[in-house]
N, C-alpha and C positions, 0 to 999 in steps of 0.2 A: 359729952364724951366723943371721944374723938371714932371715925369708923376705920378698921382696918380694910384697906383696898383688896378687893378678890386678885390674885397674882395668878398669870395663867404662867406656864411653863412652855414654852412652844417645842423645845426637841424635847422633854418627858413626851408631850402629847403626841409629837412624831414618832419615838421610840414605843408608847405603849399601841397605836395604829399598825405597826410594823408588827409588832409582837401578836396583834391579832388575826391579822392576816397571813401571816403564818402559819397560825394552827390554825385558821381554815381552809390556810392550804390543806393542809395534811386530807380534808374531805376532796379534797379537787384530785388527788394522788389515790387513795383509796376506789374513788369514781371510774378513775382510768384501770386499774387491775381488774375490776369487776367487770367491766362492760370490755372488754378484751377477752379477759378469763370465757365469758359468758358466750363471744361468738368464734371463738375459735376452737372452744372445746372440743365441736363436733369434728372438728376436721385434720385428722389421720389417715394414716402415718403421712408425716411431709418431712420437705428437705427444705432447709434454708440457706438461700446462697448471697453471699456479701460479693461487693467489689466495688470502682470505683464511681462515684458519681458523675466525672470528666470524659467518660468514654461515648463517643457519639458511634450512630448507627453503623458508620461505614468501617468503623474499626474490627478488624479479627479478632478483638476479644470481645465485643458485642454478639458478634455472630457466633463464637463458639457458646458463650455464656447460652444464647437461645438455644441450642441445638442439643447442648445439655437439659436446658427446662424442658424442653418440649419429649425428650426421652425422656425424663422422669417422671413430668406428665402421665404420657402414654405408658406408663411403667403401673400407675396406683401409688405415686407421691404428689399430694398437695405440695408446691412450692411457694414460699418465703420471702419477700425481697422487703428492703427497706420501701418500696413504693414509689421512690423519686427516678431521677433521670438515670442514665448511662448503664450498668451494669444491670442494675434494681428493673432497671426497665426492660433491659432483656432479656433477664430471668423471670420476669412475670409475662413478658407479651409470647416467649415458647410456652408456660404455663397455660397459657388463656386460649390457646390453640391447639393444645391436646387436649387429654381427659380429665382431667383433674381439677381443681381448682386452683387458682393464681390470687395468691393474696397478696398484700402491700400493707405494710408497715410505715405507714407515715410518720415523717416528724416537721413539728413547727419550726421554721429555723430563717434568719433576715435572707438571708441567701442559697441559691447553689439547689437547695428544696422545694420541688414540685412534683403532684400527684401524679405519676403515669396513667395513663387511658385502659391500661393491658389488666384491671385487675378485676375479679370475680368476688372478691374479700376485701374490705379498704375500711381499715382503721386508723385512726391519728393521733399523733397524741402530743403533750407538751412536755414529757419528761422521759430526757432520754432513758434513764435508768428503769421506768415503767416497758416501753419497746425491749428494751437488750432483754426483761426475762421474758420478753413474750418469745422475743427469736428462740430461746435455749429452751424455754417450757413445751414447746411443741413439736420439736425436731428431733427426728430421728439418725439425720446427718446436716453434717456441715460441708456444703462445698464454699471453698472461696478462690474467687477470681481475684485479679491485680487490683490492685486497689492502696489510696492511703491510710493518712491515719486513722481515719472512721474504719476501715478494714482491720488495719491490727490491732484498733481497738477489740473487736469484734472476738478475733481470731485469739487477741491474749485473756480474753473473758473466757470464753470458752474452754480452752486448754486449764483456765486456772481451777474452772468450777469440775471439769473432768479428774483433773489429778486431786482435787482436794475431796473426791467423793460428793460434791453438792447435787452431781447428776451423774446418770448410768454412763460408763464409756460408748462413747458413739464414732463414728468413721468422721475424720476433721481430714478433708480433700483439699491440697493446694493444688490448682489447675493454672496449668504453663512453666514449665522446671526453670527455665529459661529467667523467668522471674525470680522465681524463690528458693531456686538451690539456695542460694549464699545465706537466707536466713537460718534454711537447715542447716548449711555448714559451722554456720555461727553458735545454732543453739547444741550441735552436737558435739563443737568441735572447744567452743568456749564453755558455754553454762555447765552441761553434765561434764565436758574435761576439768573444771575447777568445783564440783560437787556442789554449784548452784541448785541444780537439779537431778535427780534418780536417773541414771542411764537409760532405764527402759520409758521416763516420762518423753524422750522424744523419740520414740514408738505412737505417740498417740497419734501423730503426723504423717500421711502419705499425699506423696505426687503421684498425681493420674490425669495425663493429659488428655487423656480418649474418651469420649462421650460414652462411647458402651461400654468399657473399663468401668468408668465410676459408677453407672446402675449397677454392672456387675457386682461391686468393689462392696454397695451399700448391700445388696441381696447375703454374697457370701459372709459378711459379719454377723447376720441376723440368721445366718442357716441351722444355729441351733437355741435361737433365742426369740423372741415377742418382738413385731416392729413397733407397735405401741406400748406404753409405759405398763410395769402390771402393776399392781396394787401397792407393792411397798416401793416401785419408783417413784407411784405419786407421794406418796408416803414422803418421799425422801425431797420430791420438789416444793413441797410443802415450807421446806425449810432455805430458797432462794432467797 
């Protein structure tokens, strides 16, 4: 009797390998919330500030960016940066030189991504979408500096999870008008004039170019409310 040959499949066996590593991913993503969730909890209220990765020291938006961390610092806000170079790095090295603490938000990335020296706080992680809820689950404002599309990534997450209710409204600071009129003119003058958007949703938006303006700016929003989340904010960030 004749024997039937074992027949192996080579792309099943590559598609079901693919398939399995997958849902171990799913432990690898779990891992990263936790152990973020876990060391960042303590650290309230803070501000998180995006901007560009390309900005080297000697730029004036380097040095505004610091002049602002280091006031919020000195203010009783933990600040925020993604952790790598230009912006991130000068919002964590005023951080790390006032009082507060300066954390960094690392990300894995072929390029362009490296750990600043400036940070008090330094987590990393390999999924961008694990970092974006860390930025918005701990901040109690958003400043952002000029910056590309990592920025208005950043900036249109934020705005989307404010207006859809996923999180409390918070102060979203664009710093240098000079830069971002033309986006506000766009979203006020386009999006809400053709009912893209609710007239009052580009209210969530203000320019403040002055360093003591924007402490100011965060202080008087919270002058009749918690700078920390109360209970059914958590409640509601539950659901990010």
């Amino acid at each position: 009797m004749k024997k039937i040959p074992n027949v192996v499949d080579p792309e099943g066996s590559k598609e079901a390998l693919l398939s399995a590593r997958e849902s171990w991913r799913m432990f690898e993503i779990m891992a990263e919330f936790v152990e973020a969730t876990e060391r960042l909890a303590p650290i309230r209220p803070a501000v998180t500030i995006f901007g560009s990765a390309r900005v080297k020291s000697g730029n004036p938006y380097y040095q505004l960016t610091e002049t602002i961390a280091h006031k919020l610092s000195n203010a009783g806000f933990a600040v925020i940066s993604g952790g790598g170079p230009g912006i991130m790095e000068a919002a964590n090295k005023g951080a790390y030189y006032g009082k507060s603490p300066s954390v960094g938000l690392n990300i894995q990335l072929p390029h362009e991504q490296h750990a600043n020296p400036y940070q008090d706080v330094s987590q990393t992680f390999r999924h961008f979408f694990a970092r974006k809820v860390m930025f918005v689950k701990f901040a109690s404002a958003y400043v952002i500096m000029p910056g590309g599309f990592g920025t208005l990534d950043e900036l249109m997450e934020v705005l989307t999870l404010v207006q859809t209710g996923k999180i409390r409204r918070i102060p979203i600071i664009l710093v240098h008008g000079p830069f971002w009129r033309g986006l506000l003119d766009w979203i006020k003058g386009t999006m809400a004039a053709e009912g893209m958007i609710d007239p009052e949703d580009a209210g969530l938006l203000q320019i403040i170019d002055d360093p003591d303006q924007i402490v100011e700016a965060i202080f008087r929003h919270y002058e009749n409310s918690c700078l920390t989340p109360t209970p059914r904010d958590r409640e509601i960030l539950l659901s990010l």
